[in-house]
Structure formats: C-alpha cells, structure tokens
Steps between C-alpha positions, in 0.01 A plus 500: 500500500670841488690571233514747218285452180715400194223576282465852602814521564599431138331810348761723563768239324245463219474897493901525493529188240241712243779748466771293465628443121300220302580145550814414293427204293235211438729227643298247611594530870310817564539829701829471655499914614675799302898528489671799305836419444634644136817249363678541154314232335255445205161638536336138551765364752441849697119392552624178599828603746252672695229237545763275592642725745169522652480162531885483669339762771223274578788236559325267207871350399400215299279759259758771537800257413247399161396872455891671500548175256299652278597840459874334399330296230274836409819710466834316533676802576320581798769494812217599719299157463790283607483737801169357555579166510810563725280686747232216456730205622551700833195459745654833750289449745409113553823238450819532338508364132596174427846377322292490207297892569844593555694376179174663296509785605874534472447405164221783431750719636754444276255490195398856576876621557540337114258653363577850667284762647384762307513795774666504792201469693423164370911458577433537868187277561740211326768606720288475747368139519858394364601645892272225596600198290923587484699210745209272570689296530719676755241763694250354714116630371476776752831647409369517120158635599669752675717594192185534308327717751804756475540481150101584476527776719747646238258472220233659691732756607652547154086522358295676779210531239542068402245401723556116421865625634301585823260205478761222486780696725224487781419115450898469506478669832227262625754201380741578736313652776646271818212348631680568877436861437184673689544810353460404165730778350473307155130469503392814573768650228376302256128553584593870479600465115173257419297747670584764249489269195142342646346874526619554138417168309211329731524206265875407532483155623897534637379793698228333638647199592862624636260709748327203637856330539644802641192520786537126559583538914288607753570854578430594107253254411207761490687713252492201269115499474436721212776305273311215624189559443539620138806256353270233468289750241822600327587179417237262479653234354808456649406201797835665702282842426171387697678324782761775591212732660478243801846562588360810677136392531669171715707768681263705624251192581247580219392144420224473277723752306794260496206202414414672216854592391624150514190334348490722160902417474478083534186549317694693218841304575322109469394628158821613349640191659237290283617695187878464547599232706164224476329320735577376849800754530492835720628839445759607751333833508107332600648290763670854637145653449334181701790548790356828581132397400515196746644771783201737440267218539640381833486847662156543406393153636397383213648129548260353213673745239878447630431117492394585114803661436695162652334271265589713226852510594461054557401489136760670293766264368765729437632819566653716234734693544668352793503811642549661881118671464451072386658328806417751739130454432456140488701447825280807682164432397458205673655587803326828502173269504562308804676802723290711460184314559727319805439158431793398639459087454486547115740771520765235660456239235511800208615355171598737181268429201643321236564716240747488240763787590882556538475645821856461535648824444238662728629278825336792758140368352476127644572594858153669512347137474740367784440826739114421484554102564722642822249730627227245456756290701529695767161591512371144534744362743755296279791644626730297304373566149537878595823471571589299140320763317698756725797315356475564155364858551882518643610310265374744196578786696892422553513413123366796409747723741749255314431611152438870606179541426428757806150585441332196489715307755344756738166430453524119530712623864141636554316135470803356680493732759100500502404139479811466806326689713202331430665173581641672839144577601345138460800372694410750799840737459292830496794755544657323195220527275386853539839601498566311184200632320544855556850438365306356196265784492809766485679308202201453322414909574874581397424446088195591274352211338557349156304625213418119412293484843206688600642425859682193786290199527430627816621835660788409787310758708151435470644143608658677807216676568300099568784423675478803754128410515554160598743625757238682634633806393189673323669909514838399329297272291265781351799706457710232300137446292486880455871525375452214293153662316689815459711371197227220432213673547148278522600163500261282674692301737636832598205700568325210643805407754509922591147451571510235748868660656259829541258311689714305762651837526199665623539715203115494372548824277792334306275166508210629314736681281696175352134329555393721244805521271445104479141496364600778266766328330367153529285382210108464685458181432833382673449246736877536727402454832697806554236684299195356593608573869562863437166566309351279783649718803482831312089413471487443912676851573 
C-alpha cells in the first residue's frame, strides 16, 4: 500500500524534539511536548502551569482540569491556574460545555479575578476567557466563542512576542471558522501564526496540533502532513496526541497511516480508561479513535479488522463522558460496517449496540443508525420500511431546524434527501431520484465536515455516481466518482465504482488507472469482489 513511512518519517520530529528544552517534570503521565509560557507564580507551580498547559493543547481536559488544580493548591495566589481550569471546562472545538462545564468555569473565572493578576498580561488572558463565559445564560455558544476569539486577537496583538498569545488566538480562529466557508480565511490565518511558532519550538504540542485542525479540509490537507507526522512524537502520551495525525492521514487517503494512528490511541486510551474509570466502561476519546479506526479499515477492505472494531464497540457497557465524539461513534460505527461493505439486508434491520450512554444531547448522532436501516430498505425492496425510516430522518431534521441547530440539521437533510432518492429509484421514478441526489450531493458539498467524523457514512456523491451507473450513465457517473475522490480521496467504493464507470465508458486509460489505485490502497489479502476483480482483469491486460 502506498503511503509514507512514519518511521522514517519521524526522524526529522525526533531531530527537532532533541533541541527542544528538557521534559518538564516526572509526572507520571509522561512526555506531553514543551510549552514556554512564563506566569507570576512560585517557582514549583511555574514547572507545573506549563505541563498542564501542555496537556490543555493536547485537549487532555480531565488531566488539565486536575493539573491547573494543582498549581492553586501549590501557590494559592496564582490567578493564572484558575485560568487553567476555566479554559479546561471549554472543549473549543468539539461541543459546547455543559450547564455544569459552564457554571465551573464561571466559577474559575471569578476565582482568578479574586485573586488578581499580577501583570497585565496575565489581566488580558483572564479577560479573555471571561469574554467567553459572561451571559451564558443569555448569548448562545457561538456568540461567546466569538467574543473570545476577538478578545484573543487583542492579547496577541497587545504581545506580538507571547507566542501562547499566537498559539491560542489561532485555535480561537479555528473555533469559529464557519464550516460553510470554502475559503477558509480563519484556517489559513491561524495556520499562518502556528507555522511560525512550529518552526521555532518543534515540540509545542498546541502548534502541532492547531496545524492539523487548521488543514482539516481537502484543499489544505497536504499541508497538515508534517504536524501530522511528528505530533504523535511530541506528545506520546496524550491518546488525543496519537490519534490527531489521522485527521490528515484520513484526508488525504493514507490508510495504514490512519490504522496505525488510531490503534496506538485506543491502545493508549483503553489503558488510562482501566486506571481511572475501571472495567467494562469506555473512554469517549477511544471510541472517537475506533470511529476513525473502523473507517480506515473499511476503505482498505479489510472487513475482518472493521468487524473487530464492532465487537469491541458491542462489549463496552458504558460510555463516559457522554460526549458528542461518544454518541457520534457508537451510532457510526456500525452503520459504517454494513454501508460500506453494502450488505443491505443487515443494513435494513441495523440495531445500535447497547451501550450505556446519554446520547440525548447529541440528537444529530442516532439518525445515522435509521439512514442505514432506510438505505438497506430501499436497497432490498421493502419500500415501506424505507419510507418509516425516511420519516424520522424528517422527523430529526425539522426538530433540529426547530431548535436552530443549522449545521447538523443539514447533514441529516443529506440522509433525508439521499436515502429519498434511493427510495424514488426502487419505485421506478428515475428523474426524481437523480434529481434528488444531486440535490443531496450539493448540501452535503456546501459545509466541511465535523471534526468528530473522519467523514458521511457514505458520500451523497459517490452514491450518485451508482445511481448514474445504474441509469446507464457510465461518463456522468465517472465524473460524479471523480468529484467525489477529489475531497475523499481513495476510498474503495469510490475508486472501485470509477473503475467500472471508466470501463462502460470505453475509457480503458482511466480504467486501469482506478484498477490500479484499488489494489494500491486495498490491503492484499482483501477479498471484496471489487478487488479481486480488478487484480483479476488487470492480470488479463
């Protein structure tokens, strides 16, 4: 399989992480990267502040929250460390915080303002995550996030030389970023400022990890390789730390890189989970790392592997947190399983594992389940059960246009609008279906996807693309398969579906070429018929 080679890749991280500053510390955690960022505090709750504002860039809130904690009870008169906590209870980039997140850190806040900053400096990063927490109860999360982002760009203004001023005014940038905008003004301004701070401390784990964020589309996704490829070395044991790099390895269809990614971080999150939380239960954070592990497996055709990854998911009893990176990867695993293999008579009679999780809050999640029982509807004939599982794809979709929640209303419009064209086609209403598709295709194309998801259960266009094809329309079927590969590049129903649209095309130069593509990405000892076919027809010619 093509792909680049972590382990040579890696010198030039190790190389750049010799000449960082020593390791902080001899917490028992381990290397969590190198942070230098001076506060008005004792001597010992310096050496802690910045280990625990490591840990805060490598989004580890549960050890930052108990690591800020500590630097109060080191030196009560530290305003900086209830800074921590406030920015620990706020997780930017994933879900807003809870009633609960939200009274903490308001608390923190006010703690710090107590105590009093020592410079004005340390005045301004308080002000600035007060900008965040002020009218909770009256500003929706956005508006807040916002606040923050503009108050941040006035420390970093105020401290050009502050690089954790640049460092967190760039993730604030990525916070807000509108996921309808393709030209990612946000991103690449913020990658701008990491880029700087990356060249000058190799082993800041913020830097490294804002970049991958930052790159996290399709048009940028190459420039993320480098931060990819060495945050896992900067911070080895942070499990958010060695599954970020497949955010960009997924992206650019490197999937034994993803594989490897994924498996280190459930590897490294089952074990903390062990420690902290005992037996049977499941870190939010490995069942994230397992969402993109399973998708890596299934584009590789490595069923066995993905079906691993299921029965890991069937045996956890509980979730903890009840988190979005939670529900969204116990609702998407299994129905990545059975779309993307096609099995369309389990996919109709999908069930979601029962697991213990207050999946509640996340309402977007569950709909994933009920889009995958509607396609396998459609696909097997039972025209009625698609259209009750069409029904309450609706039905989530209007109540989430009711409560205003834009984003993710639009991408359960995609399965509505996807798994009703589907039904249109088994009832013989051609027109309808392509027409309803494409329409699917253009929403889902109109917004970048989630950070919680390595990608759709399914892409809306590679499913126009087998509808063309079964319309007999191989040319505008390659060039929906093309279109879709461009921002997905090297899935395998993709490349394999391009292939045979090439061929009833009479296109044989593009058919050896996504012939080829196949058997490179696939794992050899696949056995997709898709794959064996190609390696069998590429032999004969």
């Amino acid at each position: 399989m093509a792909r680049i080679s972590l382990r040579n890749a890696l010198l030039g991280c190790v190389f750049a992480a010799s000449l960082a500053p020593a390791e902080l510390g001899a917490e028992a955690i381990g290397k969590v990267g190198d942070v230098e960022f001076p506060v008005s505090c004792s001597a010992d709750a310096q050496q802690q502040f910045t280990r625990a504002v490591a840990l805060l860039h490598s989004f580890w809130y549960e050890e930052a929250v108990k690591a800020f904690t500590g630097v109060a009870e080191t030196d009560p008169g530290c305003a900086m460390a209830y800074w921590g906590v406030a920015m620990s209870n706020w997780y930017p980039l994933w879900y807003p915080p809870s009633e609960a997140a939200l009274k903490a850190g308001a608390d923190a806040v006010a703690k710090a303002k107590s105590i009093g900053a020592k410079t004005d400096r340390e005045r301004d990063y308080i002000e600035a995550i007060a900008a965040f927490y002020r009218d909770s109860d009256k500003l929706d999360n956005r508006t807040r996030s916002v606040a923050y982002e503009k108050a941040m760009e006035q420390v970093y203004a105020r401290y050009p030389d502050d690089r954790e001023a640049g460092v967190f005014y760039a993730l604030a940038l990525n916070t807000t970023a509108l996921p309808t905008d393709k030209t990612y003004a946000n991103q690449e301004k913020a990658a701008k400022i990491l880029q700087q701070v990356f060249a000058e401390q190799p082993n800041h784990p913020g830097a490294a990890h804002y970049l991958i964020h930052s790159y996290d589309s399709a048009p940028l996704a190459d420039l993320g390789l480098p931060a990819a490829i060495c945050y896992s070395d900067i911070a080895p044991a942070v499990p958010h730390a060695l599954h970020m790099p497949s955010h960009i390895f997924t992206r650019v269809g490197q999937w034994q890189n993803a594989i490897e990614s994924n498996l280190a971080s459930a590897d490294a999150g089952q074990n903390y989970a062990a420690k902290v939380f005992g037996p049977g239960v499941v870190w939010d954070q490995t069942l994230h790392a397992l969402d993109y592990l399973e998708y890596s497996y299934l584009q590789t055709g490595q069923d066995t592997e993905a079906k691993r990854v299921l029965d890991q998911l069937m045996s956890y009893q509980k979730a903890t947190p009840s988190s979005l990176a939670a529900a969204y990867a116990v609702a998407a695993i299994p129905a990545r399983y059975v779309v993307e293999r096609q099995n369309w008579a389990e996919a109709a009679t999908l069930s979601p594992p029962a697991l213990s999780l207050a999946a509640d809050a996340f309402p977007w999640t569950a709909p994933m389940i009920t889009f995958a029982r509607a396609l396998g509807a459609a696909h097997t004939g039972d025209l009625t059960a698609a259209q009750v599982e069409i029904a309450k794809l609706q039905a989530a979709r209007d109540a989430l246009i009711k409560a205003k929640n834009t984003y993710w209303a639009g991408q359960v419009d995609v399965e509505v609008r996807a798994a009703s064209a589907l039904l249109a086609q088994a009832q013989g209403s051609g027109e309808e279906a392509l027409a309803l598709m494409r329409s699917a295709a253009d929403l889902e194309d109109s917004s970048d996807k989630h950070p919680v998801t390595p990608g759709s259960i399914v892409p809306a266009r590679e499913l126009l693309g087998d509808m063309l094809l079964e319309a007999n329309q191989p040319a505008l079927a390659l060039a929906e398969y093309e279109r879709s590969l461009s921002s997905a590049p090297n899935r395998f129903h993709g490349l394999a579906g391009a292939a045979r649209a090439a061929e009833r095309a009479g296109d044989a130069a593009k058919t050896k070429l996504y012939r080829e593509k196949l058997v490179q990405v696939a794992a050899a000892d696949s056995n997709r018929a898709e794959l064996l076919s190609a390696k069998r027809l590429l032999a004969e010619h």
